[in-house]
Every structure is written in structure tokens, then in C-alpha cells.
C-alpha positions in Angstrom: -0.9 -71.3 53.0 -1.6 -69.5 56.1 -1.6 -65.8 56.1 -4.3 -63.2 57.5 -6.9 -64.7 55.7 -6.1 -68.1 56.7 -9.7 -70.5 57.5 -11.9 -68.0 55.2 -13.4 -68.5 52.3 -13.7 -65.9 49.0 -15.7 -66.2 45.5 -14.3 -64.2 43.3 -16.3 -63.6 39.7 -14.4 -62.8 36.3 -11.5 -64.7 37.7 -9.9 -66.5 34.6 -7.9 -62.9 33.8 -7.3 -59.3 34.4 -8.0 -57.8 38.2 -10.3 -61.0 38.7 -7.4 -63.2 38.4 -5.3 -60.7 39.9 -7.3 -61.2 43.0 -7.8 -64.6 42.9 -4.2 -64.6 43.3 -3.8 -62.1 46.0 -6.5 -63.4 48.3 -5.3 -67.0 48.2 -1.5 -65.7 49.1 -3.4 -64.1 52.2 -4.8 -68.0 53.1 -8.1 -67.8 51.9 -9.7 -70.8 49.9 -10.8 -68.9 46.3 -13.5 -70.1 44.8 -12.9 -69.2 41.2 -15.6 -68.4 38.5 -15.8 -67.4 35.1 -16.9 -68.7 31.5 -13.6 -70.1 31.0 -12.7 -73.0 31.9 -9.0 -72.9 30.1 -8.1 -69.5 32.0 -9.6 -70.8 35.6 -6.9 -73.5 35.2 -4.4 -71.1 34.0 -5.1 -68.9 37.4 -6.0 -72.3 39.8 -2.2 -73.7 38.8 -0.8 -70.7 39.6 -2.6 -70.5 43.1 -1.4 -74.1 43.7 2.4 -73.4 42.7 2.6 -71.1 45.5 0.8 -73.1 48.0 -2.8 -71.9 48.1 -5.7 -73.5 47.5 -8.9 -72.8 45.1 -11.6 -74.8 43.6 -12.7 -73.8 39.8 -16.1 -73.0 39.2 -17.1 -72.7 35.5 -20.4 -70.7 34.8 -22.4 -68.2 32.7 -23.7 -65.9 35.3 -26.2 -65.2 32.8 -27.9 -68.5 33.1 -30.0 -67.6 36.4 -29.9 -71.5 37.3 -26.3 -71.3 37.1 -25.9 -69.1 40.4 -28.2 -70.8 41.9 -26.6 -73.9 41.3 -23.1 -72.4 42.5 -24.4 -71.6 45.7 -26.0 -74.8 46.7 -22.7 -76.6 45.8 -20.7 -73.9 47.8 -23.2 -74.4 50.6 -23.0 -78.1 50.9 -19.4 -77.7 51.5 -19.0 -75.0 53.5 -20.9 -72.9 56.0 -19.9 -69.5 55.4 -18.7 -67.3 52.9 -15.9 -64.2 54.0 -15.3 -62.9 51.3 -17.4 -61.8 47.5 -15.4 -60.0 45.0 -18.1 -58.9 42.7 -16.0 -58.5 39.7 -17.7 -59.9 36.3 -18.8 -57.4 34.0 -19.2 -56.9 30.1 -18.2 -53.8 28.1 -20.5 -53.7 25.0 -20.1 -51.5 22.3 -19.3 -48.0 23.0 -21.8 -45.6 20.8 -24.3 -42.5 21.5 -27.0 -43.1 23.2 -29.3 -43.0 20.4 -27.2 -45.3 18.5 -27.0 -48.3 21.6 -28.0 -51.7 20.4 -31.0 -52.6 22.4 -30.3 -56.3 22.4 -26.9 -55.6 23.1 -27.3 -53.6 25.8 -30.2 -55.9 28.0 -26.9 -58.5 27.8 -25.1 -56.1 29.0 -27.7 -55.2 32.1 -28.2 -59.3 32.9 -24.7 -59.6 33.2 -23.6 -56.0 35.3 -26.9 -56.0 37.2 -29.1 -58.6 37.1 -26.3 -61.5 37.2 -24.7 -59.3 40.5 -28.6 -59.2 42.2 -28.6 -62.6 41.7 -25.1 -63.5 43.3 -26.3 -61.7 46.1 -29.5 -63.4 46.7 -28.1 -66.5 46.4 -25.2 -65.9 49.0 -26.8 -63.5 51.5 -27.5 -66.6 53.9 -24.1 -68.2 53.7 -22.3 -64.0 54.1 -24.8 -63.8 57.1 -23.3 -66.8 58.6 -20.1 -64.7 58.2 -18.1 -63.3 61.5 -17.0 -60.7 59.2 -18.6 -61.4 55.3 -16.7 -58.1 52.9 -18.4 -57.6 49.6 -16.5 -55.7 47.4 -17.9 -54.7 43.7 -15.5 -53.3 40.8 -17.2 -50.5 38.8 -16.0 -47.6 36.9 -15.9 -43.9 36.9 -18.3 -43.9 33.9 -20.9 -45.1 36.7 -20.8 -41.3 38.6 -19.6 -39.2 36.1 -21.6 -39.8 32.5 -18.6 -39.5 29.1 -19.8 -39.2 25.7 -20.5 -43.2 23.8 -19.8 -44.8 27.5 -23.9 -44.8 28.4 -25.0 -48.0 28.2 -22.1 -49.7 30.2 -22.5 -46.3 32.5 -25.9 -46.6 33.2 -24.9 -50.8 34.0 -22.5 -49.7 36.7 -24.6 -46.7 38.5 -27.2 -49.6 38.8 -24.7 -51.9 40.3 -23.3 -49.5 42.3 -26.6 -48.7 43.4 -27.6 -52.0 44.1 -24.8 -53.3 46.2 -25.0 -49.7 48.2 -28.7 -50.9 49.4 -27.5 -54.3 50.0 -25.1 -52.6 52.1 -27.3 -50.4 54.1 -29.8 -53.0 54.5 -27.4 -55.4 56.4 -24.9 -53.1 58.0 -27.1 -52.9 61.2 -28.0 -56.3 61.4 -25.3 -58.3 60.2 -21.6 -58.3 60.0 -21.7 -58.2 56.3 -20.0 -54.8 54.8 -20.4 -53.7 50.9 -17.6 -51.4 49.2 -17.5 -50.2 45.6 -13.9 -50.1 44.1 -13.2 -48.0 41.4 -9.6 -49.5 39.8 -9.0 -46.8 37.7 -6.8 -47.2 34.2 -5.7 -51.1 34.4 -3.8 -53.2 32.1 -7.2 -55.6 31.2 -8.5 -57.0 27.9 -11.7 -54.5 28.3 -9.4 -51.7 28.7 -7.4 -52.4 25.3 -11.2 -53.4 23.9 -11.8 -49.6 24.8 -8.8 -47.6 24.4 -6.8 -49.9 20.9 -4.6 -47.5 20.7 -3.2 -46.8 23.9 0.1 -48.7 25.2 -0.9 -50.7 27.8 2.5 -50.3 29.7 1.4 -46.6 30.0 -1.4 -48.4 33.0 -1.0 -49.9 36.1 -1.3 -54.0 36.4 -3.7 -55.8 37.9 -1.9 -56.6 40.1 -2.6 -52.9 41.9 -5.6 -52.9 42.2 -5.8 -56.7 43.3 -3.4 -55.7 46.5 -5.7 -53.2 47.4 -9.1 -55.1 47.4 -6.8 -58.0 49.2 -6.0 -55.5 52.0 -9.2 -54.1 52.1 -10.7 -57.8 52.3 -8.2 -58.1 55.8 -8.0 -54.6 57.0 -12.2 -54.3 56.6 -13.4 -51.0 55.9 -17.0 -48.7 57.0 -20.4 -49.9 55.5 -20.6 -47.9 51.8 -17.1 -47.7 51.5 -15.8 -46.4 47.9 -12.8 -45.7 46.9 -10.6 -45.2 43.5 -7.1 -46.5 43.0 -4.3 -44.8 42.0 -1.3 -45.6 40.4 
């Protein structure tokens, strides 16, 4: 499928549903080859069918990004294959429980930091030499407004994103001089997702924008490109 990303190459995490998929799909429209990861394997097909039917191409990538070995793993495979990777869509990210601070399930919440933080260092680690290699790498994290602006019960998957956000910011500012690698944080604002309903049961999901939004937008801003520390939030 040509298109503006036709010849480049994007991993995109959390790709089996929700704005991952979303993604998936919108990057592979543009030409890209998606490499698509997630823990499951069942959705990944769901999403890699759909990317065939209308002519792109993707290879599936089943993982726990909590298993450390499992990145590194990923990347070897990737890097045996191909020489450089154009596009990371840093999407994979767990909820937890919503509760006061005080209340916060300690075990609970160092899964949650392996998987927001720890998970997303490693990613980075492992495909800093094939983004470098890059004549224009974009790395593009999904957070959440919870990350700047602290809400009541929302700490511990707060405090997750802040440190992401954080984390791919330095990345950012310690390659935008020397490389052509550029970091952005996107914000997708209320989205029709599965952690969305987890957090709001009672709200109608029709009353929130698809996936599909916010998935055009870090799509365009994967072709357009954008300045080093770019955020932004999407609207409706």
C-alpha cells in the first residue's frame, strides 16, 4: 500500500484494541510496515487481517512487556530484519485500581510502574540504535491528563504517566541535537477504550470520541513530524 509513509517501518505497543489498534490501522493505510504488539495474540490477528484486507502489511508480535527479556528479544528479531525503525508509538499502559492514596495496593501498583515506566525505558533502550539509524525516527507516547494535573483516586496511574512523560521528554532532549530522532507526548483525551469504560461504567461510551480520532492524529503527526518535546491534547 503506498502512501506517505510508504518504505518506513512503525512498532506500535497495545495494538490488539482501542487507540493502539486504531493506529496500527492508520499508520499501515499511510504505507508503513506495523509491527504489532500486545499480550494478545487473538486481537493482534483480529487488527493484522484487518490491515491485510485493505492492502497493508504488518507482522504480529506477541509479548508481555513486562518480561524484560521479552523486549529484548523483540528488538533483536526486528533488527535482524530490518535496519531502522521510523516510527514508535509508545502506547501500552495499565489502569490499576483507582483508590486514595493511602488506600493504593502496593503490589498492584509496582505492576503498574513496570508496565507504564519501566516496560517504556526498556523499549527505548532496546530501539535507540535501530531509531538512530532513522532519517527521521518519531516517538510518540500516549499519556493522560491525570499525569499534569493530579484528580482525587487517579494517583497511582498519575504518578505512572508523569514518570513516563518525564522519561520520554529526556529521551527527547538528549537526542534532538544529535540525532534525527523526535519524542512527543499525546494526550487523547475522553476515548471510546476498554480502560475508559474500566474507569468511567457508567458513562455511554457513544458520548466519546473513537479511536479512531486520536489514531488520525498521531498518523499525521507520524508524516507531518513535529518540534523536539512536542505535546499536545486531542479534541473532539
Amino acid at each position: 500500500m503506498a502512501g506517505a509513509l510508504d518504505g518506513k517501518l512503525a512498532l506500535v505497543t497495545g495494538a490488539s484494541r482501542g487507540i493502539g489498534a486504531a493506529t496500527a490501522i492508520a499508520l499501515a493505510a499511510q504505507g508503513a510496515h506495523v509491527i504489532l504488539t500486545a499480550r494478545t495474540p487473538k486481537g493482534l490477528e483480529e487488527v493484522e487481517e484487518t490491515i491485510f484486507n485493505a492492502g497493508g502489511a504488518a507482522t504480529i508480535a506477541p509479548l508481555d512487556l513486562t518480561e524484560n527479556e521479552s523486549i529484548g528479544r523483540l528488538a533483536g528479531a526486528i533488527g535482524e530484519r530490518w535496519q531502522a525503525l521510523d516510527v514508535m508509538v509508545l502506547n501500552a499502559g495499565m489502569l490499576g485500581s483507582l483508590a486514595a492514596v493511602p488506600a493504593i495496593d502496593a503490589k498492584e501498583f509496582a505492576r503498574v510502574l513496570t508496565l507504564n515506566v519501566s516496560a517504556q525505558a526498556a523499549l527505548i533502550a532496546a530501539f535507540d540504535p535501530m531509531l538512530r539509524r532513522s532519517k527521521g525516527a518519531r516517538v510518540i507516547g500516549v499519556t493522560s491528563s491525570v499525569g499534569r494535573k493530579p484528580r482525587a483516586y487517579w494517583g497511582a496511574y498519575g504518578a505512572s504517566k508523569a514518570a513516563f512523560e518525564t522519561l520520554l521528554g529526556a529521551y527527547g532532549d538528549e537526542t534532538s541535537e544529535i540525532s534525527a530522532i523526535r519524542t512527543a507526548i499525546v494526550d487523547p483525551g475522553a476515548t471510546r477504550t476498554q480502560m475508559r469504560a474500566k474507569a468511567y461504567p457508567g458513562e455511554d461510551p457513544a458520548s466519546v470520541k473513537a479511536p479512531e480520532v486520536v489514531a488520525d492524529r498521531i498518523a499525521a503527526l507520524a508524516i507531518e513530524g513535529f518540534a523536539p518535546g512536542h505535546f499536545e491534547r486531542v479534541g473532539l
